[in-house]
N, C-alpha and C positions, 0 to 999 in steps of 0.2 A: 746503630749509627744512622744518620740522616742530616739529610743535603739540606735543614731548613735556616733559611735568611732571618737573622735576630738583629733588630736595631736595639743597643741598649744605651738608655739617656742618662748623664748622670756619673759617668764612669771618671772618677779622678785617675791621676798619674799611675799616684801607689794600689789603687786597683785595679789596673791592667793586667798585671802580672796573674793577679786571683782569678780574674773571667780567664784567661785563656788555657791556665794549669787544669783550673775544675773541670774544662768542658772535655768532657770524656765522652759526648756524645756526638762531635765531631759538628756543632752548631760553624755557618758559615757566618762569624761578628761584626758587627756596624760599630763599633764604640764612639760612642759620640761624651765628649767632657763638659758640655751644659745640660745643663735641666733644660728639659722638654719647655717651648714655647711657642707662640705664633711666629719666629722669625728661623725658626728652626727645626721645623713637624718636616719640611721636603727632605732632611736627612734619612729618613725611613724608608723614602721612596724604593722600592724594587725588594722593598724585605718581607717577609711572610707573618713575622709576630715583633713587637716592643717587649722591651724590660724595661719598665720606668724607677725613679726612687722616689722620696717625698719631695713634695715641694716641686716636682713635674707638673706642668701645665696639661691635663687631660680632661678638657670640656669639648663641651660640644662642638665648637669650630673646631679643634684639632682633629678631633674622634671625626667629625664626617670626612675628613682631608685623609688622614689614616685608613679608610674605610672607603676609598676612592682610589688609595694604591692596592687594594685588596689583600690589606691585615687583618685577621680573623684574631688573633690573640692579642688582647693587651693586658701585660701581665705588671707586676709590680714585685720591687724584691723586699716591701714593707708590711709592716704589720697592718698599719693603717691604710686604707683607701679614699680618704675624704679628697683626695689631689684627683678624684676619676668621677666623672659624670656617667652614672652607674646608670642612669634612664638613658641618656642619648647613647652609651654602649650598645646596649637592650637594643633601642630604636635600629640602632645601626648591623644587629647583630654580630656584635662581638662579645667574644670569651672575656672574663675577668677572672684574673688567678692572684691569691696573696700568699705572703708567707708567713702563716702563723703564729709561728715565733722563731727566736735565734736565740742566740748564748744571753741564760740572765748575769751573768758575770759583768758583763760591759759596761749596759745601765747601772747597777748596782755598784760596781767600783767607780763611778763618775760621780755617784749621789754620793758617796761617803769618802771621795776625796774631795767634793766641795766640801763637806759637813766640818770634815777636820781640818781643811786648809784656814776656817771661816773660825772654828774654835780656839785652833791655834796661833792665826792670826800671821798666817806663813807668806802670803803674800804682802802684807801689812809690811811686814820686817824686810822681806828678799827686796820688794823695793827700794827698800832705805836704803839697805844694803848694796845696790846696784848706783848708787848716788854717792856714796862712799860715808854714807853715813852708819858706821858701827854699833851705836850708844844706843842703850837697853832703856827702852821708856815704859811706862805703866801700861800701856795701852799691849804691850807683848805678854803680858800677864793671862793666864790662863786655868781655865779648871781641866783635870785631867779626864777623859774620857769614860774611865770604870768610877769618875765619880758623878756620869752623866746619865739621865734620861734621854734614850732617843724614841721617838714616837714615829711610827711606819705608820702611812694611812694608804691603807692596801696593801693586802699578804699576799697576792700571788706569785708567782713565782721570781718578778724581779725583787719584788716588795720583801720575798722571804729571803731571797738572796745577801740583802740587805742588811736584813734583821741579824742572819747567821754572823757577817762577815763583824757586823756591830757587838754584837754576845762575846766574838772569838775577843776582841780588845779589852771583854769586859764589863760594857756596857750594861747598862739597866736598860729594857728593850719592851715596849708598850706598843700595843698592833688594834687595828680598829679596821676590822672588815665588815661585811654584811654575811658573808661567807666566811667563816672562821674552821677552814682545815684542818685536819688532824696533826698533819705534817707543823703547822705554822704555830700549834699551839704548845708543841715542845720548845720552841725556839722567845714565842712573845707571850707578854702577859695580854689578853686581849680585855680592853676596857670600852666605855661608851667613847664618841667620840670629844667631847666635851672635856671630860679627863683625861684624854688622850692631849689633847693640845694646852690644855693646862700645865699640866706636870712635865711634860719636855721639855730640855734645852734646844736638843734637836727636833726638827719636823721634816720629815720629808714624804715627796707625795709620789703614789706607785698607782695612782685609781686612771682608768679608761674616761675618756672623755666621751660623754652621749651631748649631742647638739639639743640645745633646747635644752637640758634638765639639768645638767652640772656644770654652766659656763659660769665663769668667776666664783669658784668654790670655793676659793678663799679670797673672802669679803672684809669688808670693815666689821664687820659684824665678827668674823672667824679670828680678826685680827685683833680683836677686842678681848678675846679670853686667852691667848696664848701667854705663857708666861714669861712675861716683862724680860729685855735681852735672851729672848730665844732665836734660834736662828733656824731660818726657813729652806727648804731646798727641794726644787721642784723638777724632775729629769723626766715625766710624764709628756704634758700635751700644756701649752701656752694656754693653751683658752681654759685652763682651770685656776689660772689665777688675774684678780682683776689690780693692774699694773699700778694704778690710780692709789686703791687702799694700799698696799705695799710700799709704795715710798713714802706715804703717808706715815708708815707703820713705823720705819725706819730713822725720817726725819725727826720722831716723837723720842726714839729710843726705845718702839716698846719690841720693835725687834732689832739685837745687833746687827746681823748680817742675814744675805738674801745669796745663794747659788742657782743659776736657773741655768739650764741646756735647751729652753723650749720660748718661744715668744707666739703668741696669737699670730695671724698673718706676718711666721715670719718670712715668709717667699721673697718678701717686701724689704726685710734687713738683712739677713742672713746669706753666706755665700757673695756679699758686697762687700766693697772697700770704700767706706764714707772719710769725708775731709772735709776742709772748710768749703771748698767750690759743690759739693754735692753732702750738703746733710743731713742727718738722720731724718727718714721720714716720719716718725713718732716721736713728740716732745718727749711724753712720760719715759718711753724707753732712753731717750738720749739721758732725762734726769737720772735716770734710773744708773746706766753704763757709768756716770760722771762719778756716781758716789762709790765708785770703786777704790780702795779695793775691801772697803764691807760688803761690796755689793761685787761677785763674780759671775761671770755671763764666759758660756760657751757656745759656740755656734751648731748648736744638735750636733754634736759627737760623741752622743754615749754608743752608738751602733759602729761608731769606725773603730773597731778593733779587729785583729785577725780571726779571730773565733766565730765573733757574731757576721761579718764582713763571707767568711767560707759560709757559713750557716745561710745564708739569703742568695748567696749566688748557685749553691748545690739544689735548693728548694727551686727558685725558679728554675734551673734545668731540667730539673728533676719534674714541674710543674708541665712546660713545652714537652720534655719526652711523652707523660702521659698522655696527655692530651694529643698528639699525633699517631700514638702507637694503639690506642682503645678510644679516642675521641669523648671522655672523661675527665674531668682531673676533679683529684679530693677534695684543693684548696679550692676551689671556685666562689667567685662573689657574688651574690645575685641582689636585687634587689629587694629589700624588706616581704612588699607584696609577695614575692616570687617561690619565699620561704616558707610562707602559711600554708 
């Protein structure tokens, strides 16, 4: 047990209940329900360590404000850390702890209930249907799934998660790694990538985003060889798809439908309620949301499920106990340099 002061930023309604069951470590909690910001870093004040999520504001101004109350931890309950100024942490001497992963179930049911919602054409129709319109048009026409190509680009573990849940329905199942696992090569055919995006109906994308070297990874260019009414679905990182070619892709009909969980800067759409007095701050995006419902957007909640949701709140406790009990922790982030 321990008496330490945790500000966590980011906590909705329905996860309140999960921080306070999990902590079994007797943590003293700040639950705070916005993402970390400059109008809102004084909520920390008088606590010993942060739990942040994505899309938290952790740069440098906050970090030295943070680091002025004398917070030594700033931890995260995400896979990714791009929301944290990892040099002005260092400067400041503070800990950075992530959670390396959680349930692939969650992503994985989110990428292939868009995929099937978009095949089957379920929101197309539930709409009509909600307007009281009944009557069966062509456009509810459908190929059946074990008569489909799905193409995974990236088998790790959410990627294989994927692939499994797609095989079980029957699926024809095509995987395009750099890394092609033993595990992943029961489950897919692995092909170059080229054929991979060719031959699928479905696409969906499972690869890690690197700044600089894989932004807009699917380009006009990628969009150019997929095969004609294929449909795309992206539950990874925004900045691997460039929004511009995509509704390009769509307006042409070389792709029918588009699923995405993930926008570039979406700190900036996400977690807001736009209207006519405050509109969307990205054209493309707004084009994009308009041509729904070929085009389905979720607001990044492939992680809010109960599984993955336990998985990231156990990990960071579990992250603060180490770290105060041996003054270590496994998951620690350090800076490129730091790693050499």
């Amino acid at each position: 047990m321990t008496n330490l002061k945790v500000t966590c930023y980011g906590v909705r309604p329905n996860e309140v209940p999960f921080f306070h069951k999990l902590n079994t470590y007797g943590f003293e909690l700040n639950l705070v329900e916005p993402l970390l910001d400059h109008h809102n870093v004084e909520a920390a004040k008088g606590t010993d360590a942060v739990i942040l999520r994505g899309n938290c504001l952790a740069d440098r101004q906050n970090i030295k404000i943070l680091s002025e109350f004398g917070i030594k931890y700033l931890f995260t309950r995400t896979v990714g850390f791009n929301h944290i100024d990892l040099q002005a942490a260092a400067d400041y001497n503070m800990l950075v702890a992530r959670v390396p992963s959680y349930s692939p179930n969650a992503i994985a049911e989110l990428a292939l209930t868009l995929g099937m919602m978009l095949l089957r054409h379920t929101a197309y129709t539930t709409n009509r249907t909600a307007q009281y319109n009944f009557c069966v048009d062509s456009n509810m026409f459908s190929k059946e799934i074990r008569n489909c190509t799905v193409g995974v680009i990236g088998t790790g573990r959410i990627g294989l998660t994927e692939a499994i849940l797609y095989k079980g329905l029957g699926a024809n199942v095509l995987g395009y790694d750099i890394y092609q696992s033993d595990e992943a090569k029961k489950v897919v055919t692995f092909k170059d990538l080229d054929t991979v995006i060719a031959e699928s109906d479905i696409i969906s994308l499972h690869i890690p985003y690197f700044p600089g070297e894989n932004e807009n990874f699917v380009d006009a260019e990628f969009l150019a060889k997929v095969k004609p009414g294929a449909i795309l679905i992206n539950t990874a990182r925004g900045e691997l798809q460039d929004n511009a070619a995509i509704l390009a892709a769509l307006e042409t009909g070389q792709l029918s439908g588009f699923g995405t969980d993930v926008f570039a800067n979406e700190a900036t759409l996400f977690f807001k309620k736009f209207d006519a007095d405050t509109p969307l701050p990205d054209a493309t995006v707004k084009s994009l949301v308009d041509l729904y419902p070929r085009v389905l957007v979720t607001p990044h909640i492939g992680s809010n499920t109960d599984e993955a949701l336990s998985n990231m709140i156990e990990t960071s406790y579990q992250n603060l106990y180490e770290v105060v009990s041996s003054g270590k922790v496994t998951n620690v982030v350090t800076l490129p340099s730091a790693q050499n």
